[in-house]
N, C-alpha and C positions, 0 to 999 in steps of 0.2 A: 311352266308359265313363262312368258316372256316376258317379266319384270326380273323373274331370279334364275330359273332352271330352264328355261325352254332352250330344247335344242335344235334351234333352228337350222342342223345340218340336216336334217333329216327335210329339209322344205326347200327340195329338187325344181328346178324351173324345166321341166321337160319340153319345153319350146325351144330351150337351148340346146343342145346336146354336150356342146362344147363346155357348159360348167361342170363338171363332174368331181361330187362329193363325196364319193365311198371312201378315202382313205381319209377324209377328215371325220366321219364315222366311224370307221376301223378303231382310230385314233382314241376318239372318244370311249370307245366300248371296251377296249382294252385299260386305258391309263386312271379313266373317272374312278370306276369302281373297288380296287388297289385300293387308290389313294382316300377315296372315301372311307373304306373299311381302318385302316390305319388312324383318319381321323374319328372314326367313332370309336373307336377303343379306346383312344387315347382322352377324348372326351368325356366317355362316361366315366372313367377311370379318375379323370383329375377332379370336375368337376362334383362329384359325389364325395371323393375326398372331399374337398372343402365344404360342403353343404354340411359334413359329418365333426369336423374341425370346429365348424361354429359352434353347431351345437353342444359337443362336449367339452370346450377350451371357453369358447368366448363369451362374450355378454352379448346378445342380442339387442340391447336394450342401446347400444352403439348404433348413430345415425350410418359412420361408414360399416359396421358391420351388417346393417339391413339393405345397403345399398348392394357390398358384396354377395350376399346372399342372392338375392335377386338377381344379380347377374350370373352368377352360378344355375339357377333355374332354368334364365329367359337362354343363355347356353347350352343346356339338357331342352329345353323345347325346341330350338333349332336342328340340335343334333338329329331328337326323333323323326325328321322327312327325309335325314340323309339317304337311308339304307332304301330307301324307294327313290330315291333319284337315280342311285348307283341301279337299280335294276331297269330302272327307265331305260338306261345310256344304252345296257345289253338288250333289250327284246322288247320296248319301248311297252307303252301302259298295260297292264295283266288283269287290274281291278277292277270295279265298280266305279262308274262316275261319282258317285258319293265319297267314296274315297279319294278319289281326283281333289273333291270340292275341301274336303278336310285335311287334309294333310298338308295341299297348297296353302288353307288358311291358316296351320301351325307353322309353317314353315314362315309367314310372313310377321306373323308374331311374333316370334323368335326375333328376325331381321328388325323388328322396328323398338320391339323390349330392350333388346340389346344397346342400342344407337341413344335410347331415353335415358336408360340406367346408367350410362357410360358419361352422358353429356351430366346428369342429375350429381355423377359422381366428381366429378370437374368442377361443378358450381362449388358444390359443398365445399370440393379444395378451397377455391377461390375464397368464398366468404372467412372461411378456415385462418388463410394465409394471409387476406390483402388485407380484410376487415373483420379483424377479430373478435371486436365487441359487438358491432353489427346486428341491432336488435331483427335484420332480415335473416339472421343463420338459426335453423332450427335448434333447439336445444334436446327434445323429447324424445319418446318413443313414440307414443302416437301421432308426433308432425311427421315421421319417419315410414309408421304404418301408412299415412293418409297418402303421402305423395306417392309410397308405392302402390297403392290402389290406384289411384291417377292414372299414372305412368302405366298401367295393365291395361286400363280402361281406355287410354289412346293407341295403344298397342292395336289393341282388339278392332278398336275403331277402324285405323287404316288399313287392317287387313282384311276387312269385312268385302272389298270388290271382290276379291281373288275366291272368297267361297262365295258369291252371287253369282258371278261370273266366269268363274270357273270350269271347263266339261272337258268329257275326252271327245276326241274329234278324230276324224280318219285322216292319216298323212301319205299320200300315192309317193311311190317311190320305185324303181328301174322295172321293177316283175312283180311285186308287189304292193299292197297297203300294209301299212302299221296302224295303232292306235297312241293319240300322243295324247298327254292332259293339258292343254293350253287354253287361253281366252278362245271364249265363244264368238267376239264380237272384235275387230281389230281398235273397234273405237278406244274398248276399256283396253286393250294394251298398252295402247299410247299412253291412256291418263295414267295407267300403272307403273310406266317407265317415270314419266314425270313427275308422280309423286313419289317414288322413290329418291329421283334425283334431287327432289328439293327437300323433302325431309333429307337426305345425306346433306346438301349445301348447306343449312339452318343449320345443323347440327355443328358442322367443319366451322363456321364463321363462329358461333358463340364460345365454343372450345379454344380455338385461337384467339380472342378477345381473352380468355378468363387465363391462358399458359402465360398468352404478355405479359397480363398486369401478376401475374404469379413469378415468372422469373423475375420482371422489375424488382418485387418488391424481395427475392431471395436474395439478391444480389444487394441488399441491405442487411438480410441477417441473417443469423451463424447457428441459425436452431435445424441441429440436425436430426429430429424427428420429424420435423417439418419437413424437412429437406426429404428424407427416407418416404415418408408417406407421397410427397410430390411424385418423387421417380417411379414409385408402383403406378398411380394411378396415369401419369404421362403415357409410360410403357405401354398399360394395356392401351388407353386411347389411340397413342400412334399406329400400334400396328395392326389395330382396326382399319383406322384409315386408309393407310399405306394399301390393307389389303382388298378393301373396299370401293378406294378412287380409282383404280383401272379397270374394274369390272363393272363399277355406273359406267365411266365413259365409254367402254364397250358394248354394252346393252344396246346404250342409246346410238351409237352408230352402227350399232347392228338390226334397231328400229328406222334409221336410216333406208342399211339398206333392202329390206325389206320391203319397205313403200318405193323401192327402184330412185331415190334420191342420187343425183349425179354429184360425184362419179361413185358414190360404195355402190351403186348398182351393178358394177363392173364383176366378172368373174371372179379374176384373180384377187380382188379387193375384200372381194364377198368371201372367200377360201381361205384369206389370211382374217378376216375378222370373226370366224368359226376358231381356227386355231388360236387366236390370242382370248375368244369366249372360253372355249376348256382352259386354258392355264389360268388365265385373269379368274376364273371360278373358283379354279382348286386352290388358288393364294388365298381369295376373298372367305370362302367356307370353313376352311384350318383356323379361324379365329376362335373358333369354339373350345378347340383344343387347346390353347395358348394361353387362357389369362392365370389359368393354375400353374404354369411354370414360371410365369410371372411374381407369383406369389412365396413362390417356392424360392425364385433368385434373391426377389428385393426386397421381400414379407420377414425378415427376421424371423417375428412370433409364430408366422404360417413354418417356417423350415421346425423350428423348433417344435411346437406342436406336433408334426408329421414325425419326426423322431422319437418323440414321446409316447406315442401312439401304438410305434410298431417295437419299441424296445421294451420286452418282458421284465417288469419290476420282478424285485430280492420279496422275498417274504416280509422284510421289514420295512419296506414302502409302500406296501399296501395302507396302511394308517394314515400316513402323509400323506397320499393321494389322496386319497378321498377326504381329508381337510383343502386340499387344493382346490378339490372338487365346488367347496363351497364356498370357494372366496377366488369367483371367474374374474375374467381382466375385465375393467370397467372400460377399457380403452378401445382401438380398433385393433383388428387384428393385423394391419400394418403398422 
């Protein structure tokens, strides 16, 4: 799609001769795939860990542990379009258009669950930290179910163009055609780009509103659980960002140049914004794989849990465990 995956190398201007894309193809077809594979293993890998952590360590019943959770999911539902984009890159669309249409729509649910859950998770800091009596901070489990139902249901929403609109198309290329899965209509690519970038902006501005007033008010006090719990959830947020803001701004100048907007119209322009698309992608996509090592660094009770886990109790702890078993931490699992 030309909001997330579309590989716009493969969309040759053969009135030109002089652009010539093959090795930024090559490129593509070789390095995407690797590196994809790497992050899906390492994703379902982490991720499931921690989905499996909650459930047998933690309380659920925890606002940040439903948050986390949820992010762990909307992570595993992004990861499942990897392993078809990585086949895209090598011998471009194989499947049914129906699949074009579903996979794109998982794919973008994931992108937008993720961006919700991350920002939902930052608020909570905030009221957490800034305003702790705050009759607007949820206290329950069910204000914790509700929002995440929300928060699925606007997921779903915004990614509803991308399976409406969605189809495989024919892409001519030097001796051949391929099949690629992109928008049907360049209209909804545009709007696709756009709401992407402004769901990203909305998100970036309320998150930087909620760090301010959250370091302001750290930089008064000396609660270093507070403090622990900040740094996990900063982390994961940043390096969302970090991995995500070079790869909107390249979409969108590579919607540029696409519509031949002067100058990315240009060649050499258009060749280097193909190449900064595959790396700008494969920083942005690795998120999936990262907030469980996150959890793993900064999460105390996650590291500890995961040791627990995999270290074979004595015969004579079996007893104990399983009193442990029944008295789960009320707290989060950061």
């Amino acid at each position: 799609m030309g909001t997330a995956m579309n590989d716009s190398s493969y969309d040759y201007d053969y009135d030109n001769e002089i652009c010539e894309k093959g090795d930024v193809v090559k490129f593509g077809s070789i390095v995407v795939p690797v590196f994809f594979f790497v992050v899906v293993t390492l994703s379902l890998v982490g991720n499931i860990l921690v989905l499996v952590i909650l459930a047998l360590y933690e309380n659920l019943k925890s606002l940040s542990n439903i948050f986390i959770f949820n992010l762990a999911l909307s992570d595993l539902v992004f990861t499942s379009g990897l392993p078809f984009w990585a086949v895209y890159d090598i011998w471009g669309w194989l499947i049914h258009e129906i699949f074009c249409k579903v996979i794109t729509f998982v794919f973008f649910i994931g992108f937008y669950s993720s961006v919700l859950f991350l920002t939902a998770m930052t608020i909570y800091r905030y009221l957490t930290v800034v305003r702790p009596l705050s009759d607007l901070r949820p206290q329950n489990t069910s204000a914790g179910v509700f929002i995440s139902i929300v928060l699925w249901i606007i997921s779903v929403g915004a990614a509803v163009p991308s399976l409406l609109f969605s189809t495989v198309i024919s892409i001519p290329q030097e001796d051949h055609h391929s099949l690629g899965c992109e928008y049907a209509d360049v209209l909804w690519e545009k709007v696709a780009v756009c709401q992407q970038n402004i769901f990203f902006l909305v998100a970036l501005v309320v998150m930087a509103f909620c760090y301010c007033k959250i370091l302001w008010r750290m930089t008064r006090s000396r609660s270093h659980i507070k403090s622990r719990a900040v740094k996990l959830v900063f982390c994961i947020v940043a390096v969302f960002f970090l991995g995500w803001v070079p790869y909107n701004v390249v979409i969108f100048l590579r919607l540029l140049s696409d519509n031949l907007v002067p100058p990315f119209e240009e060649c050499n322009i258009s060749i280097r914004l193909d190449y900064a698309f595959y790396v700008c992608r494969l920083l942005a996509f690795s998120h999936c794989c990262l907030n469980p090592v996150f959890y793993a660094l900064v999460g105390v009770k996650f590291w500890g849990h995961l040791k627990t886990m995999f270290r074979r109790p004595s015969p004579g702890e079996t007893t104990q465990q399983g009193r442990k078993q029944n008295f789960i931490s009320q707290g989060s699992m950061y």
